[in-house]
N, C-alpha and C positions, 0 to 999 in steps of 0.2 A: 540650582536656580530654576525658578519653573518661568513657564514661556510667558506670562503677562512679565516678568521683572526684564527677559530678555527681549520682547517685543520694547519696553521703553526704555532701555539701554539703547537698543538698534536707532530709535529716535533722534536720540541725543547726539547719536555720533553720526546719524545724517545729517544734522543740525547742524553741528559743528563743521563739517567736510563742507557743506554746501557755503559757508558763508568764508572759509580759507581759501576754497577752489577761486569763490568772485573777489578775493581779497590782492591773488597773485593770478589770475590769468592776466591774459593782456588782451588791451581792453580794445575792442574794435572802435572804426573811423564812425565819428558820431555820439559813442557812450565814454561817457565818463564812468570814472570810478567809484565814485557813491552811486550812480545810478546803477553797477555791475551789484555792489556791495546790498543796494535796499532792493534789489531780487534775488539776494544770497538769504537777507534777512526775511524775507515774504514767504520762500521755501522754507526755509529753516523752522518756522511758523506751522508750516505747514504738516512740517515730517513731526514734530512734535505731539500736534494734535491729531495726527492719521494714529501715532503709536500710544497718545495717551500717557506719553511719557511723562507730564505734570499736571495737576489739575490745570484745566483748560484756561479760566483768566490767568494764573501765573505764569504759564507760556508767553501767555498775549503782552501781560504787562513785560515781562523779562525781555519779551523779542524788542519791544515798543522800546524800552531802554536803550536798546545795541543801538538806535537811530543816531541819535546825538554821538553815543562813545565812537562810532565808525565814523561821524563826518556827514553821515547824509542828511539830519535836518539838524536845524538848535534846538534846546531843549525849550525854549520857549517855545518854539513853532511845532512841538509835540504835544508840548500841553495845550495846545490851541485847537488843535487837531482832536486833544480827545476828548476834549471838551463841546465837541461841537454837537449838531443837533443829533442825531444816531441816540447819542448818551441817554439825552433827556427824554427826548421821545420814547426811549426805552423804557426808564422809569414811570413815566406818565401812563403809557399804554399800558405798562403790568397795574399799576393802581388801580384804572379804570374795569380791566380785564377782573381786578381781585372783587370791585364792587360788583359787577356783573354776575359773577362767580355764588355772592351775599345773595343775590335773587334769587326767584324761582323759573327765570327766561330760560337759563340753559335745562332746566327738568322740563320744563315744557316741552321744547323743540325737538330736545332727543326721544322725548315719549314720543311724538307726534315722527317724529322719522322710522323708530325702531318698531311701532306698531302697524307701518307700512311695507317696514322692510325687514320685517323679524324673522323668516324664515331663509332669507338671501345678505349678508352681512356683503357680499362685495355691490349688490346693489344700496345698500347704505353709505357704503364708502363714497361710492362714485355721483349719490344723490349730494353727498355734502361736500364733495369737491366740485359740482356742477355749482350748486347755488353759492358757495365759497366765490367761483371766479366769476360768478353776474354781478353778486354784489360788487365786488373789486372793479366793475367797470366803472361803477361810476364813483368812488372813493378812494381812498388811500390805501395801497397795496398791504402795508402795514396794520394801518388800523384794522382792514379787514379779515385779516392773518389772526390777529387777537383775539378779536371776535368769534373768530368762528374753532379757536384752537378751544378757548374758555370753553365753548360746546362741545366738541370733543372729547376735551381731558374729563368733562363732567359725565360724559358716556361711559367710557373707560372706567372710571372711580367706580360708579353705579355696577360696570361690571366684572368689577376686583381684579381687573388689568395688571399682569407684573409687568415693569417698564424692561425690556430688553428678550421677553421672554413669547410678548403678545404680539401674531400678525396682525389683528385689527388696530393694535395700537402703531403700530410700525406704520402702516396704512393712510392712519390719518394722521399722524406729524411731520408725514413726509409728504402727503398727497396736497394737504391743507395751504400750505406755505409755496407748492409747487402752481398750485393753481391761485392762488390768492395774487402771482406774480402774472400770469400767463392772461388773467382777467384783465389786468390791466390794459391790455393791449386794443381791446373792443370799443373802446370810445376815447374821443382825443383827452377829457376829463380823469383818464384811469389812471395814470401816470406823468410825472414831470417830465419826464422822456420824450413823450407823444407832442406837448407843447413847442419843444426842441426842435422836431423834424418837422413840427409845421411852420416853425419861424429858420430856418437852415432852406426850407423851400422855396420859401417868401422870397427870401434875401439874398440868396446865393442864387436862384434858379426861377426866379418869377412866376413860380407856381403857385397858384393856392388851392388849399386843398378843405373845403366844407365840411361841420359835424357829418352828416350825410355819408360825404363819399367818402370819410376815414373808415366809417361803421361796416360801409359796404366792403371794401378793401380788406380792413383786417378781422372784422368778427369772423368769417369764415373759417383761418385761417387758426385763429385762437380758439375757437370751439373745436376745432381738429384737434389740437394742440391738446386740450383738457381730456378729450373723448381719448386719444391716443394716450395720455399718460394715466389716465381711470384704468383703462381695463389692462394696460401693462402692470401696472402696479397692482393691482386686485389676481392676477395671473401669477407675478416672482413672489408674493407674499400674500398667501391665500387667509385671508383673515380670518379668525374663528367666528364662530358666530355667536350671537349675545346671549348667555344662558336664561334659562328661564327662571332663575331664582334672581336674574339681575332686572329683566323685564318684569317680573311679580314685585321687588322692588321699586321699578320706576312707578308702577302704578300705586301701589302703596303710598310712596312719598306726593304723588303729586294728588293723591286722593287724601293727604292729611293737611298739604297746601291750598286748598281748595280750591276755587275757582275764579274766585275773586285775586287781584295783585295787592300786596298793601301799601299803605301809605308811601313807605320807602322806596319798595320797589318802584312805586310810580314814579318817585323823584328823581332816581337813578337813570329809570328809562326816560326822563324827558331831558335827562341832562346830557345822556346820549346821543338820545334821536339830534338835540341842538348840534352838537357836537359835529354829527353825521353830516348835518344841512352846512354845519360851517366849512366842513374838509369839501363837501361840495363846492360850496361858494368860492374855496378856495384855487380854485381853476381860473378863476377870470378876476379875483382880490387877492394880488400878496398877501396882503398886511395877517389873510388867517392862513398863515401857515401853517403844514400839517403839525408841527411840532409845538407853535404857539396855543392853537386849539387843544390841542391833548396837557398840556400843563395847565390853562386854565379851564379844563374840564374838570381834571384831578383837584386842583384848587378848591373848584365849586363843591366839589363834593364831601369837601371839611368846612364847607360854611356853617354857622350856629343854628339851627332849625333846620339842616338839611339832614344831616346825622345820616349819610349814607358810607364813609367812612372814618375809621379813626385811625390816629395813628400810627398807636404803638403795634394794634393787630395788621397794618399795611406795612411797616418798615419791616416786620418780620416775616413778612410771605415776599416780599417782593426780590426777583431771581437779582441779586446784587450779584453774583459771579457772573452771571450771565450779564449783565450791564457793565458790567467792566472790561470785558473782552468784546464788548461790541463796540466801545469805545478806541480798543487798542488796536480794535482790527482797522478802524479808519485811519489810524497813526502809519499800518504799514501801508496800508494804499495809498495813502497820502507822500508816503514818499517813492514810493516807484511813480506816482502823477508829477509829482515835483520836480523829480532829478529826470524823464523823459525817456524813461525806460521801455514802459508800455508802447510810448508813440513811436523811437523807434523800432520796435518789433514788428508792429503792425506796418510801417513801412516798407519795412524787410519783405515781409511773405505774401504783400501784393505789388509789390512791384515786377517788372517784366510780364504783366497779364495784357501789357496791349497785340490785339491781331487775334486773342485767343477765341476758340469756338464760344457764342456769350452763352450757352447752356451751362458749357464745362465752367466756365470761368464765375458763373453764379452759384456752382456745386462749389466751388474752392472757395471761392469768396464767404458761402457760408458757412462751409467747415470751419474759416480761419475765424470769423465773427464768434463761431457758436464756443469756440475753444475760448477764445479770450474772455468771453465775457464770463467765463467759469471762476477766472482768478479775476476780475472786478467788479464784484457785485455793488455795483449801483446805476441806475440806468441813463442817467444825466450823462456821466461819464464813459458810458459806451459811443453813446450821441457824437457824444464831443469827441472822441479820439478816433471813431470811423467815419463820422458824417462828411469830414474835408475832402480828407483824400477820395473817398468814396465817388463821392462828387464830381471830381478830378477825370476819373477815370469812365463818369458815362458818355463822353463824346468820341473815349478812343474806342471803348467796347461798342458805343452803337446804342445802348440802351439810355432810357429817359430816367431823369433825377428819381423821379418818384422811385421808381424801379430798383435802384443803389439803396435810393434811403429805406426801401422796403426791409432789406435785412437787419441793420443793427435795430429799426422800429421793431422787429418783432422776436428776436433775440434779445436785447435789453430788457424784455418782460416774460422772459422763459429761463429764471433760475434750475435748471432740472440736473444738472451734473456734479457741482460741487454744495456742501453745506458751509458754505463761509458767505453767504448772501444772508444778511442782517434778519428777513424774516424765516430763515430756518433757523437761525442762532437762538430763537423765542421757543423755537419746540427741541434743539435741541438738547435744551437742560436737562427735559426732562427723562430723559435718558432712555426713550424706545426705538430709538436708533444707532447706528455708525455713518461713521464718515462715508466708507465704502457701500453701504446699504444705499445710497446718494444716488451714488456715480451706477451702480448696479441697475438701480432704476429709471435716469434719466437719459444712457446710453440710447439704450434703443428708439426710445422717440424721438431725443434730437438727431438719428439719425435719419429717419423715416422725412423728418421734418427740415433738411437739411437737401434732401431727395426730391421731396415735393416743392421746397421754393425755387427750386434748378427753373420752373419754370414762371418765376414770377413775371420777367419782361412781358409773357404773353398776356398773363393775368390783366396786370396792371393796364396793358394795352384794351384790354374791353371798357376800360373805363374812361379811356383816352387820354390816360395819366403814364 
């Protein structure tokens, strides 16, 4: 038996042990037993896809099944679950990403980076994860993950990249998605999150907090954040650099595209840029949600006279396993939210923090933030399950709201440790990573980062917040 057959053997029977052990322990004061059960099922999820034990959406769907059979949701309330926006938007944004792809934008941009940065590939890396998470301030964390992964993989392709074999590819599908997260965090605009902790402010604590004084507050903190995981990630995985028959390529192809765009291309990119201007909009108008926008972008771009794409060449590039599990992944998080599993834990491990020194206590505080939000990637839902308590606790520690809410605001947009956060699911199809390659990489700076907000109460106090 050779060791990939017994690496996902090892899986399976993690799998299994983790969801017997939550099926017969006994269950502490507060948890029920579906909730014990749908974080037997979340690990079990989990040990699956760390060992690769089955292709990746049949894990996702298989575990998503145990929901219903174990009691922890109906099966209605699963298919509701995976059906929700994650799903579509998935599909919508690989469409969009696949017309993108049809252009000549991604040959541009990567000429135009690798011809600046041809001799230093981790200054390329770090150039496109810098502009990665500006863009992502003022956009959709997602939509800008696509965008700028489309430019990547198109890098890669150009320079005969093997997936699992290439540093610079490893580089950028893990860097891309890490900052595309971490952008987020620089203007109230960048994230639904951000919206959260300024109406959690408003309401619970009479604070308000101005476009202005967010930018001041957290850009600093997040360009740390991006600068700190660039040159770590360029450091554990030294990326090769772009050969010159892939650079004599690039210029080749974009010297047969010429210099003009064509028709297409123009309609693609103004169906975009709209697109862009709507997920903007969409900060201060529901009704364009990000996921509403990116299906009737897609839409737009099978209109009669737009011919940007079509669909039998789109249904067939588009990552359907990888949409499928990003579907099923919201089914298990949906039930450890549901059954209150999450909330109690987070109870659990800040509790008894009143009297504590407020350094140490905002060192713990963030360790325990930066750990959970590894297992929930979505940032609304970080908001929502630390902002209360959080809250709770800045009259006994001493420290002012802003100050509380500063952690989960800037954690909820620092995916760096685990890949089960929906925009690294986008790059991890395509197979220049592991799961462990993740956590290898974003150890260290959420450590650093964890270290450095020990001193946020003072921070925040310069601004009178």
């Amino acid at each position: 038996m050779n060791a990939s057959i017994k690496r996902r053997i090892i899986g399976i029977i993690i799998a299994v042990a983790l969801i017997m052990l939550t099926a017969i322990l006994p269950t502490p004061d507060g948890v029920t037993r579906e909730a014990l059960l749908s974080l037997g099922v979340f690990g079990g999820a989990l040990a699956l896809w760390i060992c690769n034990s089955l292709p990746m959406s049949v894990s996702a769907l298989a575990m998503m099944m145990l929901m219903p059979l174990l009691g922890v949701m109906t099966l209605s309330d699963v298919f509701a679950q995976f059906g929700g926006t994650a799903f579509f938007f998935a599909i919508a944004t690989f469409a969009v990403s696949i017309a993108l792809e049809n252009t000549t934008m991604p040959l541009r941009i990567c000429h135009a980076l690798t011809s600046r940065t041809k001799n230093n590939p981790s200054m390329l890396v770090i150039s496109l994860m810098f502009a990665c998470g500006l863009v992502s301030a003022f956009m959709s964390n997602l939509a800008t993950c696509i965008i700028f992964l489309s430019i990547s993989h198109g890098l890669l392709e150009a320079n005969n990249t093997v997936p699992g074999k290439s540093n610079l590819g490893k580089c950028l599908m893990i860097g891309i998605p890490a900052t595309a997260g971490i952008g987020g965090l620089i203007t109230p605009a960048g994230t639904p999150g951000n919206a959260l902790i300024i109406g959690l402010l408003e309401s619970e604590a009479g604070v308000t907090v101005t476009f202005l004084q967010w930018v001041l507050l957290f850009a600093p903190i997040a360009l740390l954040a991006i600068l700190l995981a660039s040159i770590w990630l360029t450091r554990i995985y030294k990326p090769e650099h772009v050969s010159d028959e892939a650079l004599a390529d690039l210029d080749r192809r974009l010297e047969e595209a010429g210099s003009n765009l064509t028709s297409v291309e123009k309609r693609t990119l103004v169906i975009i840029a709209i697109m862009i201007v709507c997920w903007l909009l969409g900060t201060w108008i529901p009704a364009m949600n990000v996921t509403i926008v990116a299906v009737l972008g897609m839409a737009a771009m099978f209109l009669p006279g737009i011919g940007v794409l079509e669909w039998k060449d789109t249904a067939a590039r588009i990552n359907w396993d990888l949409s499928f599990t990003i579907g099923s992944v919201g089914v298990l998080i949906g039930g450890m939210s549901s059954t209150g599993i999450m909330a109690w834990i987070v109870n659990a491990l800040l509790s008894g923090m009143g009297g504590m020194n407020l350094m140490l206590a905002f060192l713990i505080m963030g360790l325990v933030v930066c750990v959970i939000r590894a297992f929930i990637p979505t940032a609304p839902a970080i908001v929502a399950l630390f902002g209360p308590p959080l809250l709770t606790l800045a009259p006994i520690l001493g420290a002012t709201p802003m100050a509380m809410l500063y952690l989960p605001a800037m954690w909820a947009c620092a995916p760096m440790l685990l890949w089960i956060e929906p925009i690294y699911l986008f790059s991890y199809g395509w197979g220049y990573y592991k799961p462990l390659d993740v956590l290898k990489f974003g150890s260290v700076p959420c450590l650093i980062l964890i270290i450095v907000m020990a001193f946020t109460p003072m921070y925040c106090g310069l601004f009178g917040l």
